[in-house]
C-alpha positions in Angstrom: 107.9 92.3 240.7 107.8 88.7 241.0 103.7 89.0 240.8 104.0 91.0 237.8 106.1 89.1 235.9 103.6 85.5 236.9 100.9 87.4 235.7 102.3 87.9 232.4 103.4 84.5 232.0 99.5 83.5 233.2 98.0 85.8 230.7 101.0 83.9 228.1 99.6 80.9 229.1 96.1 81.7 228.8 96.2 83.2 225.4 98.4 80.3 224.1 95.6 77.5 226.2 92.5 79.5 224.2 94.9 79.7 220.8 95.3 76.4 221.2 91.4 75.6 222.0 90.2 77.6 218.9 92.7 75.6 216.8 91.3 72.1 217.5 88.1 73.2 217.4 89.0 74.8 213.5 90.6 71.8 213.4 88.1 69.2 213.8 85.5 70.3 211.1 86.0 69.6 207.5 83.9 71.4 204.0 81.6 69.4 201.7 81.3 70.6 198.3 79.8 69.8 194.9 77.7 69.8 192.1 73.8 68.5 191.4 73.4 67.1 187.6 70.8 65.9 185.6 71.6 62.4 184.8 70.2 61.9 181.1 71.4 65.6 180.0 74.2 66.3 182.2 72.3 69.9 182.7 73.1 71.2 186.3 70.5 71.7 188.4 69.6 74.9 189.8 67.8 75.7 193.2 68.1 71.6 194.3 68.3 71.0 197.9 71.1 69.5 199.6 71.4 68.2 203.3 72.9 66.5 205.7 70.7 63.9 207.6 69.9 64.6 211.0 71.5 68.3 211.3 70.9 71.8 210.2 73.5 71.8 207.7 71.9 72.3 203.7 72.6 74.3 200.9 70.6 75.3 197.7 72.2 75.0 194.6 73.1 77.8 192.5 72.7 78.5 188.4 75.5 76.0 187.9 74.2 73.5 190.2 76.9 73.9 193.1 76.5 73.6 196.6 78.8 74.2 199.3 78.6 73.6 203.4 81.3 74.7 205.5 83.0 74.0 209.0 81.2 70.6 209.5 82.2 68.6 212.5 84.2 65.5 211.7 82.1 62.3 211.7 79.9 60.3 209.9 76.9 60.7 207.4 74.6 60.9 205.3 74.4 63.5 202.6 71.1 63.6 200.2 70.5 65.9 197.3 67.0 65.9 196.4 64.9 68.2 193.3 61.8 68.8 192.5 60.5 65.8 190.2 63.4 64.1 190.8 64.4 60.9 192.1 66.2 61.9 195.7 69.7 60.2 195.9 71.5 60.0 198.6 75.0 59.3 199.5 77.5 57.9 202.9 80.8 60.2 203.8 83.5 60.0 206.9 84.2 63.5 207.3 88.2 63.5 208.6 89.5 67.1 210.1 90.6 70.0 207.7 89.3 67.8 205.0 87.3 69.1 202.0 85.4 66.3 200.1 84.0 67.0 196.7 80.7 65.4 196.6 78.8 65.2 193.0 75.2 64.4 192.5 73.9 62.6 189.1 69.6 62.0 189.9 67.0 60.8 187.3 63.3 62.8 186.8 61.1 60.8 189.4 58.1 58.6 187.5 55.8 60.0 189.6 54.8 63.5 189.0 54.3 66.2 191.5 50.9 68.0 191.1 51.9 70.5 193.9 55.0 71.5 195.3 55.1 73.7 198.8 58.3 74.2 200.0 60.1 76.3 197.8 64.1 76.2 197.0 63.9 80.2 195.8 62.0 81.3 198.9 65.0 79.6 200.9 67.4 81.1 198.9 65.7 84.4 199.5 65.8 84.3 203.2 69.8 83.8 202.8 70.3 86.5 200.5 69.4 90.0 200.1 67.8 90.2 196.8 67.6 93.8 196.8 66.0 95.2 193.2 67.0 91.7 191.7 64.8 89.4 189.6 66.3 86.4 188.3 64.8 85.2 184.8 64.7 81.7 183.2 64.4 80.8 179.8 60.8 78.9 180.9 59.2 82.6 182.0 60.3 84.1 178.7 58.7 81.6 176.8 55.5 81.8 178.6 55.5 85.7 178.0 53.4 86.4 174.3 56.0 87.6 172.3 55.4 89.5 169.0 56.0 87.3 165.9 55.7 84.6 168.4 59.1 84.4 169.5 60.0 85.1 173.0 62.9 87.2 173.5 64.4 88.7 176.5 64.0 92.4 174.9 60.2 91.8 175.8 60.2 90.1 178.8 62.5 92.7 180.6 59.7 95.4 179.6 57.1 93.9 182.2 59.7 94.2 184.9 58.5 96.9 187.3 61.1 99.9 186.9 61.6 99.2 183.3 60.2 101.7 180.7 61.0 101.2 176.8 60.3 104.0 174.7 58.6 102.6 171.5 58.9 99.2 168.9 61.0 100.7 166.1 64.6 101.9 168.0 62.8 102.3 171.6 65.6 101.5 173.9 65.4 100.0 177.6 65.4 103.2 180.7 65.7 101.3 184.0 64.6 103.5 187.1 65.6 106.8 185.4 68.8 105.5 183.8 69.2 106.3 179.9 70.3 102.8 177.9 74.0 103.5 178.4 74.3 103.7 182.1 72.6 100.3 182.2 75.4 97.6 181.6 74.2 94.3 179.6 76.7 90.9 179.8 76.9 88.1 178.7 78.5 85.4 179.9 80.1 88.1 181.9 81.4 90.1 178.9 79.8 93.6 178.0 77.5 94.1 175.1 77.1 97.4 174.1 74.1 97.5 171.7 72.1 94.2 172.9 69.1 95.1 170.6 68.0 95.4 167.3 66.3 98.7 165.6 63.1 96.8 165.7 63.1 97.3 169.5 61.4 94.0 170.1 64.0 91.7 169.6 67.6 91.5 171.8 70.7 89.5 169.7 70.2 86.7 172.2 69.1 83.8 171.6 66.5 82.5 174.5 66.9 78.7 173.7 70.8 79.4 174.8 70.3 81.5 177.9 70.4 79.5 181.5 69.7 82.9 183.4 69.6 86.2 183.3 69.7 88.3 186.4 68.5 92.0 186.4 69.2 94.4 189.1 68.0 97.8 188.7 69.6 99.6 191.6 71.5 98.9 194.4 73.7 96.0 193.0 76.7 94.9 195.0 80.6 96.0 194.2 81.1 93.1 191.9 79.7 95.4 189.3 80.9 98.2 187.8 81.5 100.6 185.1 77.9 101.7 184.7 75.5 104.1 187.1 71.9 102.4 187.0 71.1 99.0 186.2 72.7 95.5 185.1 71.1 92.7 183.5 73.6 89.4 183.7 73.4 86.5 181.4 74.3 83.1 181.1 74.3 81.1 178.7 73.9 76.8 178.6 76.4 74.5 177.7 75.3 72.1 174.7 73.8 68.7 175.1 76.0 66.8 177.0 74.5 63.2 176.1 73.3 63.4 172.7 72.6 65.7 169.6 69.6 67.7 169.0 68.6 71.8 168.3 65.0 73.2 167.0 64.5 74.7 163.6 61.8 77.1 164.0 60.2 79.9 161.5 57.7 83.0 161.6 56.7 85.9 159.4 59.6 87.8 161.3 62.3 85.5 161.2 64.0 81.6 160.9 65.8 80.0 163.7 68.4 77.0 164.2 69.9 75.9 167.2 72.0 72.9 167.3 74.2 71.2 170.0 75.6 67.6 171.6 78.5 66.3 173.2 81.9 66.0 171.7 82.7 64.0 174.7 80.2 62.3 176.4 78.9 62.9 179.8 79.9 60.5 182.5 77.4 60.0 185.0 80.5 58.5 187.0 82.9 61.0 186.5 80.5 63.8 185.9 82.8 65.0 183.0 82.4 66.2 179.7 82.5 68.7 176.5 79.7 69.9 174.6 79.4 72.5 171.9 75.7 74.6 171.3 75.6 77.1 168.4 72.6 79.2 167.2 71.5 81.6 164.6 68.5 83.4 163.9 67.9 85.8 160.8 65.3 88.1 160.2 62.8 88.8 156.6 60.3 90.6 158.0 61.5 93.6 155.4 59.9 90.7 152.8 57.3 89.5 154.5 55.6 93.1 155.8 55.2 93.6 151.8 52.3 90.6 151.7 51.4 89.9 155.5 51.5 93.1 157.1 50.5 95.9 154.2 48.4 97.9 156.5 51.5 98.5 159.0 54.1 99.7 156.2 55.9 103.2 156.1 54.2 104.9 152.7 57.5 105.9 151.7 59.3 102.3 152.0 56.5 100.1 151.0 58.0 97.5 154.0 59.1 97.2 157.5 62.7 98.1 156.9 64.3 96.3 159.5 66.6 93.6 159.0 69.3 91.8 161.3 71.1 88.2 161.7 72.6 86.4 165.0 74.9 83.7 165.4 76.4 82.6 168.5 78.5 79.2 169.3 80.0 78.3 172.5 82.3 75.0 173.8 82.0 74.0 177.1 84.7 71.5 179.1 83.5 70.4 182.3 86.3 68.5 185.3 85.2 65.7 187.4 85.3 67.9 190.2 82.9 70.9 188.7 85.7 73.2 187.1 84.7 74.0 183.7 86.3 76.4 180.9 83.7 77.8 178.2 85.2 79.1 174.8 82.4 81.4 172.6 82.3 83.9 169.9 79.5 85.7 168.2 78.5 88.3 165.8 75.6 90.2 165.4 74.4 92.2 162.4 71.5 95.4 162.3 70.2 97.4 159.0 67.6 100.1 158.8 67.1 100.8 154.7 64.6 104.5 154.6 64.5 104.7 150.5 66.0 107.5 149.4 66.3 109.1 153.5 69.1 107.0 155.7 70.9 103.3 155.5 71.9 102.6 159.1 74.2 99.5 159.8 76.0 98.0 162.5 78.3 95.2 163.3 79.1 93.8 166.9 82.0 90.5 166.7 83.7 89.4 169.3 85.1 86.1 171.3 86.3 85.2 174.9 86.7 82.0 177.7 85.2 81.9 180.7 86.4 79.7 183.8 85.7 78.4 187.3 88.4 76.2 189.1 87.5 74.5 192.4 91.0 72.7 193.9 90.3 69.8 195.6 92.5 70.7 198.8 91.4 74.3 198.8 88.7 76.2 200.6 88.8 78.9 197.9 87.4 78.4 194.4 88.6 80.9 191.8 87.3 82.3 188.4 87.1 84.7 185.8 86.6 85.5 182.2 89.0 87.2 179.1 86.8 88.9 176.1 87.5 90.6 173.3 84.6 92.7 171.2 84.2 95.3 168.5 81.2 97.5 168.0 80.7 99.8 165.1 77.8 101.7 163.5 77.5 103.6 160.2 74.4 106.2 159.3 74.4 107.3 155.7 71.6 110.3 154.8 70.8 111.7 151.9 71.5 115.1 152.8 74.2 114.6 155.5 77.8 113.5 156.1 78.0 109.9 157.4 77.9 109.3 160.9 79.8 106.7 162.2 81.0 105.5 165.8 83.1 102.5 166.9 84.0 101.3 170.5 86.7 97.7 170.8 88.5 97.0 174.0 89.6 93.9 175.7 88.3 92.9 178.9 89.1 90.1 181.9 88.3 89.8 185.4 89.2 87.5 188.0 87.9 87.3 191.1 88.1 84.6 194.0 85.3 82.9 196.9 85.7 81.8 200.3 82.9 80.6 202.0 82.5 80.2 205.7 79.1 78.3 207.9 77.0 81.6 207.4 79.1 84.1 205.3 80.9 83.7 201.8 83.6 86.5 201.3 84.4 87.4 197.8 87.0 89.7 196.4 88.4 90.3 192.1 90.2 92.5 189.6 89.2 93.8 186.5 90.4 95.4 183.3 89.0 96.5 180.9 91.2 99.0 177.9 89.1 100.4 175.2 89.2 102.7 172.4 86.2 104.9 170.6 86.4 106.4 167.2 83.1 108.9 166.5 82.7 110.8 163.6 79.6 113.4 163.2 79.0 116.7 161.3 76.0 118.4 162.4 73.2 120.7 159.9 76.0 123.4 160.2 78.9 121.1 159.1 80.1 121.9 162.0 82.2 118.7 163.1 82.3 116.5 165.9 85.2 114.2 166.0 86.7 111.8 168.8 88.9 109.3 169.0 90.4 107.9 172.7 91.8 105.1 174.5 90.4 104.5 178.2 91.6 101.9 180.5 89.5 101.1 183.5 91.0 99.4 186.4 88.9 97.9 189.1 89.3 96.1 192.6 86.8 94.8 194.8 85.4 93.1 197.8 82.4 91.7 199.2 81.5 89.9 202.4 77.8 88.7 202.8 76.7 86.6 207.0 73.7 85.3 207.1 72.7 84.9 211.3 69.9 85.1 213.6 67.6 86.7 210.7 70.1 88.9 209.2 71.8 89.1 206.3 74.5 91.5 206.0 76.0 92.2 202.6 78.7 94.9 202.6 80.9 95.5 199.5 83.6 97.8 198.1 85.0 99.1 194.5 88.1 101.0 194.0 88.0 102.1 190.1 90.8 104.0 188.0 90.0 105.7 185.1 93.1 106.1 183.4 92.1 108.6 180.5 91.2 111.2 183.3 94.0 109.9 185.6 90.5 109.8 188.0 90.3 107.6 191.0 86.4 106.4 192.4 86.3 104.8 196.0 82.3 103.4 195.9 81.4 101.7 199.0 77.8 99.6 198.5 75.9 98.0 201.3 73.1 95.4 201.6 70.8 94.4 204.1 67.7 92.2 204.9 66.0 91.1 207.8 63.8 87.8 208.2 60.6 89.0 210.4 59.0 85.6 210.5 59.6 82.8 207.8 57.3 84.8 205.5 58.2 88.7 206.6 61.6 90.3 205.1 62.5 93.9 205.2 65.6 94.7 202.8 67.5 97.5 201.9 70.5 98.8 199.7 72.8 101.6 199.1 75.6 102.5 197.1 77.8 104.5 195.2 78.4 104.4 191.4 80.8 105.6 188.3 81.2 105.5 184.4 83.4 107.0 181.8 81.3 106.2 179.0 78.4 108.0 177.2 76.3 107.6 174.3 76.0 110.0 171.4 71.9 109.4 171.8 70.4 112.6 173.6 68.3 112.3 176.8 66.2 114.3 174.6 65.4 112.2 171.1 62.3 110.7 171.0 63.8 107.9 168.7 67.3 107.5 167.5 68.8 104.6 165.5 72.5 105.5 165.6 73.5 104.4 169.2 77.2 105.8 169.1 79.8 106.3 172.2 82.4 108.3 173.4 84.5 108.6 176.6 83.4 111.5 179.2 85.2 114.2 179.3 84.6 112.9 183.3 83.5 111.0 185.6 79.7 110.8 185.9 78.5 109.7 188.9 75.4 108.6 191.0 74.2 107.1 194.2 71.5 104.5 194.9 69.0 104.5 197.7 66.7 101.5 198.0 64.2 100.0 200.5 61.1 97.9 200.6 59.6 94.5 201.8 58.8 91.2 200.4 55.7 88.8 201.7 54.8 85.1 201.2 51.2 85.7 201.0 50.8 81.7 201.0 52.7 79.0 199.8 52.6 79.9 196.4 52.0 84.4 196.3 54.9 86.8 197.3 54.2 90.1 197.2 57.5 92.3 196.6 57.2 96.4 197.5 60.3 98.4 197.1 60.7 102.0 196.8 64.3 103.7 195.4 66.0 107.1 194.9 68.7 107.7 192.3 70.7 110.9 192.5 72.6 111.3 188.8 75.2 113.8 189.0 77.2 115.3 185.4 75.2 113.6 182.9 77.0 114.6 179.9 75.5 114.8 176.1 77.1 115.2 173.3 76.1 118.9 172.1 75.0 118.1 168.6 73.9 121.8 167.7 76.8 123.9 167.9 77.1 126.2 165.8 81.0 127.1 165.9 84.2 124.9 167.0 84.7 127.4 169.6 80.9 126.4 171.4 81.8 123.3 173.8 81.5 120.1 172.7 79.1 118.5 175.5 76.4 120.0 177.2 75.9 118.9 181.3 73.1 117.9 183.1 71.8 116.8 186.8 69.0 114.7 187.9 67.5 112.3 190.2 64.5 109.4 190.0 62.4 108.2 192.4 59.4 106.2 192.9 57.9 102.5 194.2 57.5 99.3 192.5 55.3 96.7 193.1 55.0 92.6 192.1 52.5 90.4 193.0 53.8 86.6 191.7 51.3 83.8 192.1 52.6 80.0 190.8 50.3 77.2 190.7 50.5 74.2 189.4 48.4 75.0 185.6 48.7 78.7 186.0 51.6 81.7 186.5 50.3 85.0 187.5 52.4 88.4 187.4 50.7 91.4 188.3 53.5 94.5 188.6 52.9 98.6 189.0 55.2 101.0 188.9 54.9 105.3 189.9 58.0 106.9 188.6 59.5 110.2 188.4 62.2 111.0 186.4 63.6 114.8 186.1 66.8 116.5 184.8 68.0 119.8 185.1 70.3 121.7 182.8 71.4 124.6 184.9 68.5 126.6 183.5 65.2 124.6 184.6 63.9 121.3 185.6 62.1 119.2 183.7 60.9 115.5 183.4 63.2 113.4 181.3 61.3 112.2 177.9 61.2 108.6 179.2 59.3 109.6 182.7 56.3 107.2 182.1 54.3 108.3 185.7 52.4 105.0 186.3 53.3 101.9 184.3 51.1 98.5 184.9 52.0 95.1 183.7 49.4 91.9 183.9 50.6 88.7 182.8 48.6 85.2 182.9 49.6 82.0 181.3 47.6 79.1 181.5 49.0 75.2 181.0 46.4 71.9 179.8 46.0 69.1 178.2 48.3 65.8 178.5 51.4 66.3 179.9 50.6 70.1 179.4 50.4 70.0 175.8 48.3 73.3 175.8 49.4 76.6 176.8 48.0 80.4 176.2 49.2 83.4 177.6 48.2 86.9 177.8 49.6 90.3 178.4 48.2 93.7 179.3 50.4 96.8 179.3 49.0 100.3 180.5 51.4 103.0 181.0 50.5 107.0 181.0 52.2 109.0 178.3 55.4 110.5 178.2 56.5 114.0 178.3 57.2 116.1 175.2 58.5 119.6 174.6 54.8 121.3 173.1 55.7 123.7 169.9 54.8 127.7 170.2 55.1 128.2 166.2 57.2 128.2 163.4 59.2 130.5 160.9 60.9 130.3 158.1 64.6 128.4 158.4 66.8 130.8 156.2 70.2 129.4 155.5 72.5 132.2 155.5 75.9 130.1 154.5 77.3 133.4 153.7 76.1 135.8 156.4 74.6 138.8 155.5 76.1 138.7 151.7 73.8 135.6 151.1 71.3 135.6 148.3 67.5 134.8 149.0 65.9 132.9 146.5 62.6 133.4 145.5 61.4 129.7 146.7 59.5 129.6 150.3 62.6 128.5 152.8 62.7 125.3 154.6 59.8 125.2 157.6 61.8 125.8 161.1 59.8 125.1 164.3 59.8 127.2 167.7 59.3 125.3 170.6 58.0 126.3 174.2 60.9 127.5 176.5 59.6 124.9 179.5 61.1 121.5 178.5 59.1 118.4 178.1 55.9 119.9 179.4 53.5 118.2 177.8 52.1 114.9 178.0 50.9 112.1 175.2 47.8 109.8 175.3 48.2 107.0 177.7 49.4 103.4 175.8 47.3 100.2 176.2 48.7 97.4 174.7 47.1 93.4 174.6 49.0 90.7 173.7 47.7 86.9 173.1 48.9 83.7 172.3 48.4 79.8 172.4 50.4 77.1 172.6 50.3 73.5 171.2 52.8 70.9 171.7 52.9 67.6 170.1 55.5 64.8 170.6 56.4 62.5 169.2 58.9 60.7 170.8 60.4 62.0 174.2 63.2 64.2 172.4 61.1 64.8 169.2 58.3 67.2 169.1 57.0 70.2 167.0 55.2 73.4 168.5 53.0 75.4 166.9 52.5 79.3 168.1 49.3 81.7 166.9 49.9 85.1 168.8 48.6 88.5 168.1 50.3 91.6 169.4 48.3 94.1 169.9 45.2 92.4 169.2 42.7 95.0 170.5 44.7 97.3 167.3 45.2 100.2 169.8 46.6 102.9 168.0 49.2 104.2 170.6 51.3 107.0 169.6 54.9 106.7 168.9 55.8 111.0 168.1 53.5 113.9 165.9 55.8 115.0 163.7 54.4 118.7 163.7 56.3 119.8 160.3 54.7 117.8 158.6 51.5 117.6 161.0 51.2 113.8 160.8 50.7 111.3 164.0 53.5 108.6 164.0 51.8 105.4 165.5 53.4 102.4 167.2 53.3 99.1 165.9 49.0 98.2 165.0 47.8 94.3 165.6 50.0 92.2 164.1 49.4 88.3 164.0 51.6 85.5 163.4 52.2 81.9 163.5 55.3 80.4 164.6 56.4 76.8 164.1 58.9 75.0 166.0 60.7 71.6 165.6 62.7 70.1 168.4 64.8 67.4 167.7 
């Protein structure tokens, strides 16, 4: 007995003696924390490298310019923060025990230029990080893109992104690896924006002067995102000038531009505080303008291009000493389609919110989140119709908090979002379709992400509750990537995924203006499947290959041709995509290259047949070269190519004669011939349009003036080779609708 009872007390003992052990070991490291600035702007600076001398303890910064390295043994040292074409600065610290020190960088651009840079701060940050189906977008790529009218836009550059198909210029919308427009969430600054482009189809509402990133992941995205079964493509926008005032003024035959911004309080080099405001507007006359320039391209029945829409956006940004910040912004966004004597389409989108990050000085966790309110609505008025119209306006806010640890970072949030929709529509029947609801989503999630011995290990979940179907979804999501070699990386990604929300535009429609939405009448749901590689073919070509499977289950549409109130009001559908993308990036020091191929299949199935969805483009190819020269790069021309194979369409058997009989069989026939009514084949979508080719070119000059004072000048042509690629046949009428034809312009920038 005695034996048995020393025992215990030894394995007491023991267990306390090892507590004790792990405790001073916790004990005696400290965190270092902080932010990388520009010194003249106060700009943070992204993907900067920061490191302790002597060890193997570095960070990269991230889009903020904030690094963080954990569980460092006490002692002295020396911390540098270093950038490309930058100055390096460096810095002495005495690391006590449980201490966290917050550590801020301001660094000057270096006199002497770098003609060659390679070791790359992205390729580190992609060993570190899974990256699955995510491509991460700065403002300087979209520029480089030709853009039509000459001004770049984030609408076009997301179209040369491999798994991204858009349908047509005039009201084609953005499909992401099978997913309609609606099951792809758009933010920004982490609030949702539920019609993020114009009718036009070539320009988004954001302004790409204001953006700092944009992230777009088009399957497999962790549980931090919700609310939506396909894709997301995250936003950022800058804060203002921090030192000084300045904005652009810049004009086309499409549209006029102003940005302006500067500091309401200074930026400190010292302190690294400040607040800044940057607001922007843009406004389109291309309706005008089309009537001289472009006479060749105009609809015979308008006598113009009959789009029309305006932009603002203004934001005031307050950053702490110690990197916390709290943005304030608002915008409103304005679209009109005029037909002459056929439809007026109009919609509004408003809204305002605050953003936040706090990072306590005694605190290993840092803590943020964002409040939003917006309102969406959309009005169609046809000559020979009721009106349609469709609102959606909700509040939403999230919050979520980040721990991060010597290889892992855990993070975990809450979000709420409460909505209401309001859709009106009566169909060729006057037959109605009416819907007003209130939906509150309510979300939880977590997410832990190690990064050892070549692995990184990204597993997440979200716990949604859908409160107008009293529905509950559990979605666990999981990410992983292994590093080979230093230039070898196999990744992969899985997940499960929900939404409550669907859009009045059919699967089916070829093009449709009015983008209305409703709540489900349930939960539609789908999983992700991704894999694939990604290659440093040298220092400066990677080579990304991924290959994905979505599995869509009760995609709901809004049955628009009932022809009683006792029919239901939604048809249901099922489907899947599939397929394997490919992106070749090579960056030099003159010259960008992007080279990307995608083989899609998209199908659906209605309980009768399956058929390829009206957006499954089967092979899509994307070449993009831009070209820099001249004194401090005053020059630059790009070019694009776009080939994609046609899309599928329903082919037509005939037509006959469409009697209205409003009074049944007591109706009287007149003696006119009746309206033409068309017959279509009973298998869905199985034909096939022309392939589209599409070139696009443009050149570049800069000229400066002073170092904060220079004007740009911008000849493009879109579609210069005057392809005429077919947008629809409208087969009652047996005319060939064509896409946009060549189209030149000049565009003329001033920065100041």
């Amino acid at each position: 007995m005695r034996v048995k009872i020393l025992s215990m007390r030894t394995r007491l003992s023991l267990t306390a003696f090892f507590s004790l052990i792990i405790s001073l070991i916790v004990a005696q490291k400290g965190d270092l924390r902080g932010h990388v600035y520009d010194k003249a702007t106060g700009e943070p600076l992204s993907f900067a490298t920061v490191f302790l001398k002597g060890t193997t303890y570095g960070a990269i910064t991230d889009e903020n310019g904030f690094y963080n390295l954990s569980s460092i043994p006490i002692g002295n040292y020396v911390i540098y923060a270093t950038y490309i074409g930058y100055d390096t600065s460096s810095a002495e610290i005495i690391l006590k025990k449980g201490q966290i020190i917050n550590k801020n960088f301001s660094i000057s651009e270096s006199a002497i230029k770098l003609d060659e840079v390679s070791i790359s701060a992205e390729k580190e940050q992609a060993r570190t990080e899974v990256k699955v189906s995510s491509i991460s977008v700065t403002p300087k790529q979209i520029k480089a893109l030709p853009s039509t009218g000459g001004e770049p836009d984030i609408a076009q550059y997301l179209q040369i992104i491999p798994g991204v198909i858009t349908t047509g210029d005039q009201g084609g919308q953005i499909y992401i690896r099978g997913g309609s427009p609606v099951q792809n969430r758009i933010m920004i600054d982490g609030m949702t924006v539920f019609n993020p482009f114009h009718s036009i189809g070539i320009f988004s509402v954001f302004e790409t002067e204001a953006i700092r990133s944009a992230d777009v992941l088009t399957g497999g995205f962790g549980a931090e995102y919700g609310g939506r079964i396909s894709a997301i493509v995250d936003l950022r926008t800058r804060e203002g000038n921090k030192t000084r005032y300045g904005g652009l003024i810049s004009s086309s035959p499409f549209m006029s531009k102003a940005l302006l911004e500067g500091p309401i309080i200074k930026f400190n080099p010292t302190s690294n505080s400040s607040t800044s405001f940057l607001l922007t507007g843009k406004t389109s006359y291309i309706d005008q303008t089309s009537k001289y320039l472009y006479k060749y391209a105009l609809d015979s029945l308008t006598g113009r291009l009959p789009f029309s829409f305006q932009d603002f956006y203004g934001k005031v940004s307050t950053i702490a000493s110690n990197g916390s910040f709290l943005n304030l912004f608002g915008f409103n966004f304005n679209d009109a389609v005029k037909y002459t004597g056929l439809a007026n389409l109009d919609w509004h989108a408003t809204g305002a919110g605050a953003n936040f990050k706090m990072i306590p000085n005694n605190s290993g966790m840092i803590f943020g989140g964002n409040i939003a309110y917006s309102d969406y609505n959309i009005r169609l008025d046809e000559s020979q119709s009721e009106p349609r119209t469709s609102r959606i306006k909700g509040v939403l806010s999230n919050l979520d908090f980040t721990f991060f640890g010597r290889h892992s970072e855990i993070k975990y949030g809450i979000e709420f979002n409460a909505y209401s929709t309001d859709f009106k529509f009566t169909n060729f029947l006057k037959i109605p379709v009416q819907q007003t609801d209130n939906n509150t989503e309510v979300a939880g999630f977590i997410k832990y992400r190690l990064s050892r011995y070549g692995f990184v290990f990204d597993p997440s979940i979200r716990l949604q509750y859908y409160a107008s179907i009293s529905r509950v979804s559990l979605e666990p999501r999981l990410g992983l990537k292994y590093n080979v070699n230093s230039k070898f990386r196999i990744k992969a990604a899985a997940g499960l995924y929900s939404q409550n929300l669907h859009s009045s535009v059919s699967e089916r429609d070829i093009v449709n203006l009015f983008v209305g939405f409703l709540t489900s009448p349930d939960l539609i749901y789908a999983s992700h499947l991704v894999g694939g590689f990604e290659v440093d073919l040298s220092n400066t070509v990677t080579l990304n290959i991924e290959s994905y499977y979505k599995d869509f289950k009760s995609l709901y549409n809004l049955n628009r041709n009932r022809r009683d109130i006792l029919e239901p009001e939604y048809t249901k559908e099922t489907g899947n995509s599939y397929g394997v993308d490919f992106l070749v990036k090579a960056n030099r020091v003159n010259w960008n290259l992007w080279l990307g191929y995608s083989l899609g299949y998209v199908n659906r199935n209605d309980g009768v047949q399956t058929f390829p969805a009206l957006f499954d483009r089967r092979h899509n190819i994307n070449v993009v070269v831009d070209y820099q020269w001249g004194r401090a790069k005053c020059w630059q021309t790009g070019l694009r190519y776009n080939m994609g194979s046609g899309f599928a369409f329903t082919k037509v058997q005939g037509f006959i004669g469409d009697n209205k009989l409003s009074d049944g069989l007591n109706s009287n026939f007149g003696i006119d011939n009746p309206n033409i009514g068309v017959v279509y084949s009973d298998k869905i979508n199985s034909g096939r349009l022309p392939y589209y080719h599409r070139l696009d070119y443009s050149i570049r000059r800069r000229i400066d003036f002073t170092k904060f004072l220079n004007l740009e000048i911008t000849a493009s042509l879109t579609n210069a080779l005057n392809r005429k690629n077919i947008f629809y046949f409208n087969v009652v009428e047996n005319k060939r609708v064509n896409q946009l034809p060549i189209l030149p312009s000049l565009t003329v920038a001033f920065h100041f």
